[in-house]
DRENTI-270732 format. One line per 10 residues: their letters; for each residue x negated, z, y of C-alpha. Coordinates in steps of 0.001 Angstrom, whole numbers. Each point is the difference from the previous one (the first is absolute). Last residue first. Example, Ala and Ser with C-alpha at 12.3 -4.5 7.8 and 13.67 -1.06 7.14 Angstrom:
<atoms>
SA) -13670,7140,-1060 | 1370,660,-3440
</atoms>
This chain:
<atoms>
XXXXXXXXXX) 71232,-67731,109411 | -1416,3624,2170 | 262,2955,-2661 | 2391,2719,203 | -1220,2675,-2338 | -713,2613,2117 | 2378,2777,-508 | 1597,120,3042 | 478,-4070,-142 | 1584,-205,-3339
XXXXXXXXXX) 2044,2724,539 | 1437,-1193,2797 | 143,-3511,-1472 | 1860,1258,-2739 | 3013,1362,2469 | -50,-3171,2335 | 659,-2183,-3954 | 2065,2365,-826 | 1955,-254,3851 | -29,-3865,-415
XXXXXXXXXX) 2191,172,-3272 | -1119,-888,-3436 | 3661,83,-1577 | 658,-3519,1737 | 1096,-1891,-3435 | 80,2532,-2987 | -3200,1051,-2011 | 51,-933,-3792 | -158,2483,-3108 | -83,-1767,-3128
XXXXXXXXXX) -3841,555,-1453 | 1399,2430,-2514 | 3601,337,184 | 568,-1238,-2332 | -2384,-824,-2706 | -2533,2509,-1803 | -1134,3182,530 | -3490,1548,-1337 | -765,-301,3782 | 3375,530,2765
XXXXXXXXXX) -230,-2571,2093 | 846,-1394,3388 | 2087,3368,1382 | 2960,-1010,2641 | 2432,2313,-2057 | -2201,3492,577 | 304,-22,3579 | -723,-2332,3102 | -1930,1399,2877 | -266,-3619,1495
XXXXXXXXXX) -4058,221,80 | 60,1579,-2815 | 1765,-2911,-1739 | -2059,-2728,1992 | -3069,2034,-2329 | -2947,1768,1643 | -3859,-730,203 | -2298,1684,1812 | -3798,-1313,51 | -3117,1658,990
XXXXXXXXXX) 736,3090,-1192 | -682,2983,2137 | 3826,1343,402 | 2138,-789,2846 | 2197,-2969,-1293 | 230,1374,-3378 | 1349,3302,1485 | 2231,-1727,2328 | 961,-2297,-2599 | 1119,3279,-2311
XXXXXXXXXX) 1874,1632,3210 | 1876,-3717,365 | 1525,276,-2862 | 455,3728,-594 | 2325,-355,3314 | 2483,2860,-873 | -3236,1835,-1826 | 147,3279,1812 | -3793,-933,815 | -3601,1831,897
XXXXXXXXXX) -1098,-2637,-2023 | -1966,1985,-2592 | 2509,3163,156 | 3322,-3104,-704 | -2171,-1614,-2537 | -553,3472,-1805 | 3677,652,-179 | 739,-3561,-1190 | -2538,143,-2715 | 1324,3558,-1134
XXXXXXXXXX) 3431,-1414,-444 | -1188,-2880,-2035 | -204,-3406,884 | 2239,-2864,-1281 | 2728,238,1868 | 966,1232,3418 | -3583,-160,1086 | -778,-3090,-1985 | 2825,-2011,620 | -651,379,3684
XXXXXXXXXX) -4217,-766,-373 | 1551,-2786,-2463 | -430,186,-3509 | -3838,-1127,-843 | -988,-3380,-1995 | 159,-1931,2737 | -2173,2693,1643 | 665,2834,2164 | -1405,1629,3561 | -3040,-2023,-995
XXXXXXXXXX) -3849,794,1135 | -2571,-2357,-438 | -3762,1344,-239 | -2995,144,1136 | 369,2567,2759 | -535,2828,-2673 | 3620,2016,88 | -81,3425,-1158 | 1973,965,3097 | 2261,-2514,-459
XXXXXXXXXX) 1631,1570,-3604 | -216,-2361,-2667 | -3192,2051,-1512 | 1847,2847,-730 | -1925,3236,1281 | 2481,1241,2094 | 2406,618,-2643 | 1252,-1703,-3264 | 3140,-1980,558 | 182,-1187,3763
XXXXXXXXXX) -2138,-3589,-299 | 1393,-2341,-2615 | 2680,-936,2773 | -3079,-819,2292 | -1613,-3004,-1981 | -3854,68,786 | -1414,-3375,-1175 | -3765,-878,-1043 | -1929,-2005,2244 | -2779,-2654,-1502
XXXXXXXXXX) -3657,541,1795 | -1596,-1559,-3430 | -2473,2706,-1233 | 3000,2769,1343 | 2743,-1766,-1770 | -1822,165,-3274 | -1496,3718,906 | 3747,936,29 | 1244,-1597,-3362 | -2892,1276,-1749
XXXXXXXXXX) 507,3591,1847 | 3641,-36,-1151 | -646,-1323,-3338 | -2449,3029,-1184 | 2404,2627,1643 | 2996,-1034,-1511 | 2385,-2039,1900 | 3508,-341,522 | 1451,-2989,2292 | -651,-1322,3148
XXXXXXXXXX) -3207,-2535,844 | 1763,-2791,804 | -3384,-1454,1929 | 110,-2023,3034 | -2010,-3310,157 | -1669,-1426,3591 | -2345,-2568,-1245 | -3531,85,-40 | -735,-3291,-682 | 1301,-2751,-2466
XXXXXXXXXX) -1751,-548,-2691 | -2782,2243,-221 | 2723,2723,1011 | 1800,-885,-2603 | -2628,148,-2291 | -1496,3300,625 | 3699,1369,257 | 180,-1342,-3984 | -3181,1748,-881 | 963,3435,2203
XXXXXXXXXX) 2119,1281,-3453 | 946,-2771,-2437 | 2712,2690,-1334 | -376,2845,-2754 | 2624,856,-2515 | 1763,2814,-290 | 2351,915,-2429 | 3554,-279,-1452 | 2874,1912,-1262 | 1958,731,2124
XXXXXXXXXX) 959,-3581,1953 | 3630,-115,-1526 | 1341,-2077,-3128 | -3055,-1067,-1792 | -47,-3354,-1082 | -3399,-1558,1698 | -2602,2861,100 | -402,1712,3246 | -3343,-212,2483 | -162,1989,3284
XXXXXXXXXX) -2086,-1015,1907 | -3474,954,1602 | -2394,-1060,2996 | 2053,-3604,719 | 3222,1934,-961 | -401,2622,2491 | 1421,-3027,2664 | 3341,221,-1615 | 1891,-2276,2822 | -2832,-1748,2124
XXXXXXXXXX) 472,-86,3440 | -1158,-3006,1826 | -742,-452,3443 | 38,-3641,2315 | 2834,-1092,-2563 | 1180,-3204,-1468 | -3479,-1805,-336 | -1312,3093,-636 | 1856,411,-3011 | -1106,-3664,-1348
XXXXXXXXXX) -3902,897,230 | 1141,3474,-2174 | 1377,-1680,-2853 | -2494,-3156,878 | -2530,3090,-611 | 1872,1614,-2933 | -236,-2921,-2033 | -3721,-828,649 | -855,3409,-863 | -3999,-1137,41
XXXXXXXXXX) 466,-2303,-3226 | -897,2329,-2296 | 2016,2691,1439 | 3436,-1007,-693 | -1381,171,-3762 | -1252,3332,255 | 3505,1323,1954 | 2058,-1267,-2773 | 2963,842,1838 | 3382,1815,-871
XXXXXXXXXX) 3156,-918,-1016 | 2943,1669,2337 | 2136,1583,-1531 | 845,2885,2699 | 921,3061,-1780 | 310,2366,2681 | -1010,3994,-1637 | 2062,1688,-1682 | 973,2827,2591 | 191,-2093,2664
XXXXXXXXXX) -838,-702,3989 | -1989,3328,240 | -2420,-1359,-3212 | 447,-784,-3490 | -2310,-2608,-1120 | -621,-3590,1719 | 723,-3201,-1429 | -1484,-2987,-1161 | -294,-1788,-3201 | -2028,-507,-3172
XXXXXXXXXX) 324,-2330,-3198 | 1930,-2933,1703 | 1528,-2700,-1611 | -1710,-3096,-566 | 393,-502,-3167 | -4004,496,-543 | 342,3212,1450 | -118,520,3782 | -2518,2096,2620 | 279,-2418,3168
XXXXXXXXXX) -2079,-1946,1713 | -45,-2584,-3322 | 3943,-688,771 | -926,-1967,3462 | 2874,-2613,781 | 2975,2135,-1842 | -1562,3393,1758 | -359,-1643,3593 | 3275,-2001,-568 | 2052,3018,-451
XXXXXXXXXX) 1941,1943,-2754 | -2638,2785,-1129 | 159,1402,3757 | -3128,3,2440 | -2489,3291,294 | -1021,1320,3456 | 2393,-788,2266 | -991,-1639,2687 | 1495,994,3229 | -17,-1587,3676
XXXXXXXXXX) -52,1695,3250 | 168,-2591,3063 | -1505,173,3186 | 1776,392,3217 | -1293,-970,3214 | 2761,-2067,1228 | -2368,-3646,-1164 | -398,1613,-3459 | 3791,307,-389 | 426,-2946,952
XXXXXXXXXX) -2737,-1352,-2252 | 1576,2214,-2960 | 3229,-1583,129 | -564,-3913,319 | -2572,1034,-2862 | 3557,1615,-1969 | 1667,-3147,739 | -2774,-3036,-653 | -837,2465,-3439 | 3596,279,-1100
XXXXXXXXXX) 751,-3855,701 | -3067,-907,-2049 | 714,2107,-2681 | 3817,-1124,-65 | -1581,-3409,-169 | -2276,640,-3409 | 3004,1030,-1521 | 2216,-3047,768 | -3288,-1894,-1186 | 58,1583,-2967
XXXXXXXXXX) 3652,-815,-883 | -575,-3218,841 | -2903,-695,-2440 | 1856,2149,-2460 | -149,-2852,-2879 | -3420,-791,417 | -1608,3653,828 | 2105,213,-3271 | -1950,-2557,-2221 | -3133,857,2148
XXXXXXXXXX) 70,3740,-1385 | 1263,-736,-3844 | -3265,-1725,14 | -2391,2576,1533 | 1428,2510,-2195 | 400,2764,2737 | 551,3014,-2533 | 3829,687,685 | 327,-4050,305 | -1494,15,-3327
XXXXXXXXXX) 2182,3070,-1312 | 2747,-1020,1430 | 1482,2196,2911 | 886,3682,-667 | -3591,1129,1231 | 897,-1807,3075 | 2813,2357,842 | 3538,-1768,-714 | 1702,-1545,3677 | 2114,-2585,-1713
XXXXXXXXXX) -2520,-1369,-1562 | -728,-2959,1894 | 417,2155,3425 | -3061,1678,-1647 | -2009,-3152,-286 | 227,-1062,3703 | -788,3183,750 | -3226,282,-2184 | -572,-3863,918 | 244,1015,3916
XXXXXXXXXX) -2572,3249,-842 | -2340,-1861,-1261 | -116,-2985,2385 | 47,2544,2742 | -3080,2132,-783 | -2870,-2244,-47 | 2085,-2692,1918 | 55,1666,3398 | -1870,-2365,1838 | 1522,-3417,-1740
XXXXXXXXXX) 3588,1294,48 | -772,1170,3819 | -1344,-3208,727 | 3204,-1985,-2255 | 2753,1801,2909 | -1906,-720,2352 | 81,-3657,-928 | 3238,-266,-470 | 664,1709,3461 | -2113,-2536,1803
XXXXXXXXXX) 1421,-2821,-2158 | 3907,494,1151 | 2314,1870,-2487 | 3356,-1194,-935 | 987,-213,-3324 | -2896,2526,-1267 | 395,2654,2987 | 4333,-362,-1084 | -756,656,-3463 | -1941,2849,995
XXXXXXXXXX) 1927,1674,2764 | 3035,-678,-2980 | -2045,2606,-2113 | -660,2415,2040 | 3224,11,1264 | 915,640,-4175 | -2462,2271,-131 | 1617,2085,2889 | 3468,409,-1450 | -1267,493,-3492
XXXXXXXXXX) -2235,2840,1115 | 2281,1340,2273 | 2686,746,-2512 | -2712,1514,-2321 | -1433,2125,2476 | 2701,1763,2099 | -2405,920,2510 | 1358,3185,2653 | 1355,653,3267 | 1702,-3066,726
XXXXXXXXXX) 1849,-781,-3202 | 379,-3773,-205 | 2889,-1840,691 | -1063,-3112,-1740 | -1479,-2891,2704 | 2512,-2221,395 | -2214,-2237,2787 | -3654,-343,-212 | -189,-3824,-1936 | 2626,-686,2962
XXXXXXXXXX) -2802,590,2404 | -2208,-2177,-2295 | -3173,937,-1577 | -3384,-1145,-697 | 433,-1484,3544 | -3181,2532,1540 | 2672,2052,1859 | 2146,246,-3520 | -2921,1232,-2060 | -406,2957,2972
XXXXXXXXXX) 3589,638,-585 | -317,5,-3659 | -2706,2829,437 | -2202,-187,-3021 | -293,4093,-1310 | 2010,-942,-3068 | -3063,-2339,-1021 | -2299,3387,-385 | -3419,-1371,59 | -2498,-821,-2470
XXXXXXXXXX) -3847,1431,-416 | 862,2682,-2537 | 2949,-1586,-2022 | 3007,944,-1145 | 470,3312,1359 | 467,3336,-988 | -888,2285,3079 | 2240,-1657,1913 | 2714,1274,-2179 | 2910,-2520,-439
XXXXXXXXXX) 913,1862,-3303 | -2259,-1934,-1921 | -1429,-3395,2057 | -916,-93,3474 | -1844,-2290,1674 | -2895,1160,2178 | 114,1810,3267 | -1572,3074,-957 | 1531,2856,1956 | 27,-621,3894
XXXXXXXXXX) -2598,1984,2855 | 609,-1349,3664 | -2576,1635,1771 | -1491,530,4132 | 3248,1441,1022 | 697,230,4087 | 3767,272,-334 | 182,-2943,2003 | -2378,-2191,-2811 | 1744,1772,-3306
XXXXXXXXXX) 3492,-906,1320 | -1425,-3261,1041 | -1338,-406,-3910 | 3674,716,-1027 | 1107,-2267,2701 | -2338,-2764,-2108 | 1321,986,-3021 | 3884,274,765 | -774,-3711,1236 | -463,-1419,-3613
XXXXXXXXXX) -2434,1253,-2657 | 2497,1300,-2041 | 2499,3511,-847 | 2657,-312,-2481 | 3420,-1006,-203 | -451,-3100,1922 | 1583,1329,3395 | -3169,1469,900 | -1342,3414,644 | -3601,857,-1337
XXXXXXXXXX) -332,2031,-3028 | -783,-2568,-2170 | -3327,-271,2328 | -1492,3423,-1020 | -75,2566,2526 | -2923,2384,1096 | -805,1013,3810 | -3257,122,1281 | -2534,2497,2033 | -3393,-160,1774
XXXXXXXXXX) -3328,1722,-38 | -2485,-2973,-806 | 24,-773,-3758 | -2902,-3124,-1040 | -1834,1757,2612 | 633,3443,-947 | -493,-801,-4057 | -3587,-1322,1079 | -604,3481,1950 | 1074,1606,-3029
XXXXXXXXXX) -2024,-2064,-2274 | -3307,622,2010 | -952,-2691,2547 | -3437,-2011,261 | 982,-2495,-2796 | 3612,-907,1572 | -1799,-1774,2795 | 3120,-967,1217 | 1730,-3531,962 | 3270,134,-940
XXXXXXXXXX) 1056,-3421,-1341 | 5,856,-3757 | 2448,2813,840 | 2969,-2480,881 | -398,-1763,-3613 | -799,-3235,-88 | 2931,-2236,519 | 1801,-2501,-2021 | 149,-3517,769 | 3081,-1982,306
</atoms>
């Protein structure tokens, strides 16, 4: 199969004769989305897939007259089951594979999809489903091998062929981890550790079927999620994808590239990401990520960065990347400390990389994670790099009721160039927030701004979103429901349960929320034809 270009690179503008705001207002007519991740479909298989749930999902979306479908990074995950620590870059999630949708194509029997494990309904058990799924995942493959006809062979070896420059890699690096037991790469031996060529094509040898069972979950992943996004494409809604912006130690992108990132001779790392105290923690988030050797990724044009990106938009019509402020400064810790105080910043590639991409491949329709605290010198780099390159920032409403009229999350300071949220992934719920997390002079001041008793803070906050300038709203399936405190996705500087858990039940989307959201949507202008 091939891949295609990105949606942007068909739009025919004269994007020369328009100023950065007008190019951001094509790229972002007024319209509104709704943001979910996959695993939190419904399903029977213990967590959510690319089956049927997605495609009523994207009906959902269609009737309620939604333009967006923004998901988390759809990579595999790896430490904690955070989407935002993934294996790989460029791969997909294999627990996303519907094993119904492997059954209707014969990599599957009906009997193959009986016994399924009783399964909470309402939230992702991970390590049960994990071994439940990979081990459909892996009799889909044996039975594709035994009994495959040519045409599907030989799809199956075109996308091998096409996406070779990042699959082969990242097969071997799975293929090798299963060999030990799951151990981070930098545990392996120290020539497989450091590619020795040799001790490579002995083990590409012996885990020949191993990689090939890796390289067909990829395949399967990509034919579903595609099958997806056209659909959704087709119903008038595009898809929201996210990149974030630095990749974990343990993945195939770090094991297949180690001279991108800043490491000792032994490999190990001698810097790593994180950000320093802020509203979300008093210490900081120690994130542990290595960091890039932004001069060497730029003597060969950002190469890297620009299938990084190329790959995205394959997936996703938009892309938001997670930590934009990164690419105009980061925050750099040394390896070993214990929280994210003590370190500095560092300064990013800045408008070179964007000048690259958009050489590449067009000017494509990014939205910048722009939240976080700033000093004065950071914020205006940060701003004047989204302005040169027409790249929203995001408005989060919960952040908005703490410090007076003046606060710039309030509509009323609203540019139109932006993306408002009524809450994040990485936000309580609008519910859990009012009876929560916010303070008691936040809820009084939201209550005076809305004009609100707050017994339907839900839907107030979407209103607001909804009505204000921006050109895109965006609110969560847990707003929409008016669920509380327990249906939150993640809690940051937290780790495992019940962090990426929550799942929405069968038939909770109702007919009268999708009537109510297409009120709003229409009053406030941001139903667009399909």
């Amino acid at each position: 199969m091939g891949f295609p270009l990105p949606l942007n690179a068909h739009l025919s503008y004269n994007y020369a004769s328009l100023t950065t705001t007008e190019v951001s207002q094509v790229r972002f007519p007024r319209s509104s989305g709704i943001l979910l991740h996959p695993t939190s479909l419904p399903g029977r298989f213990g967590i959510g897939d690319l089956g049927d749930a997605a495609y009523r999902f994207v009906d959902f979306l269609a009737t309620a007259g939604q333009s967006y479908w923004q998901v988390l990074p759809l990579s595999p995950t790896g430490y904690a089951d955070s989407p935002y620590q993934t294996l790989s870059a460029f791969a997909g999630n294999p627990m996303l594979i519907s094993p119904e949708k492997l059954a209707e194509i014969g990599h599957l029997s009906a009997a193959d999809l009986e016994d399924v494990p009783a399964f909470p309904a309402d939230r992702v058990d991970f390590g049960p489903v994990i071994r439940y799924k990979t081990g459909l995942l892996d009799r889909a493959f044996a039975n594709f091998r035994a009994q495959a006809p040519a045409d599907r062979r030989a799809a199956f070896a075109r996308f091998c062929d096409e996406q070779a420059f990042w699959l082969d890699d990242f097969a071997l690096f799975m293929a090798l981890k299963e060999a030990h037991n799951l151990r981070p790469w930098n545990e392996w031996e120290p020539e497989v550790a450091t590619r020795e060529p040799q001790a490579l094509a002995r083990w590409r040898e012996s885990l020949a079927d191993e990689i090939e069972r890796q390289k067909y979950r990829q395949w399967q992943f990509f034919e579903q999620w595609l099958a997806v996004k056209r659909y959704a494409n087709e119903h008038g809604i595009r898809i929201i994808g996210d990149i974030p912006i630095f990749v974990s130690m343990d993945s195939a992108d770090v094991w297949a590239n180690p001279h991108l990132f800043h490491f000792d001779e032994n490999l190990r790392p001698t810097v790593v990401s994180g950000v320093p105290p802020d509203y979300f923690s008093e210490t900081g988030q120690l994130w542990g990520h290595p960091l890039y050797r932004w001069e060497v990724m730029g003597q060969d044009g950002y190469a890297w960065w620009i299938a990084r990106f190329r790959m995205a938009f394959t997936q996703a019509d938009v892309v938001r990347i997670d930590h934009f402020r990164g690419f105009y400064n980061y925050w750099e810790v040394p390896a070993g400390e214990e929280t994210a105080i003590k370190g500095r910043w560092v300064y990013g590639p800045g408008a070179d990389l964007f000048h690259a991409v958009t050489a590449a491949l067009g000017e494509v329709a990014i939205i910048a994670e722009d939240l976080g605290d700033f000093d004065a010198e950071s914020r205006a780099g940060v701003d004047a790099l989204q302005a040169e390159f027409g790249y929203p920032g995001m408005k989060v409403l919960q952040f908005a009721f703490s410090t007076g009229p003046t606060d710039p999350f309030l509509p009323h300071n609203y540019t139109r160039d932006c993306v408002v949220y009524t809450g994040t992934h990485d936000n309580d719920t609008t519910v859990g927030w009012y009876q929560v997390t916010s303070t008691e002079a936040e809820r009084d001041y939201a209550r005076k701004y809305l004009g609100s008793d707050g017994s339907d803070i839900a839907w107030d906050l979407i209103r607001l979103a909804w009505a204000s300038v921006a050109n895109t709203a965006i609110t969560t399936v847990q707003d929409l429901l008016s669920l509380g405190h327990e249906a939150r996705m993640n809690t940051p500087a937290t780790v495992g349960p019940p962090n990426w858990c929550w799942r929405l039940l069968p038939g909770a989307l109702t007919e009268e929320i999708a009537a109510r959201l297409l009120e709003l949507t229409a009053i406030y202008g941001r139903k667009t034809s399909a």
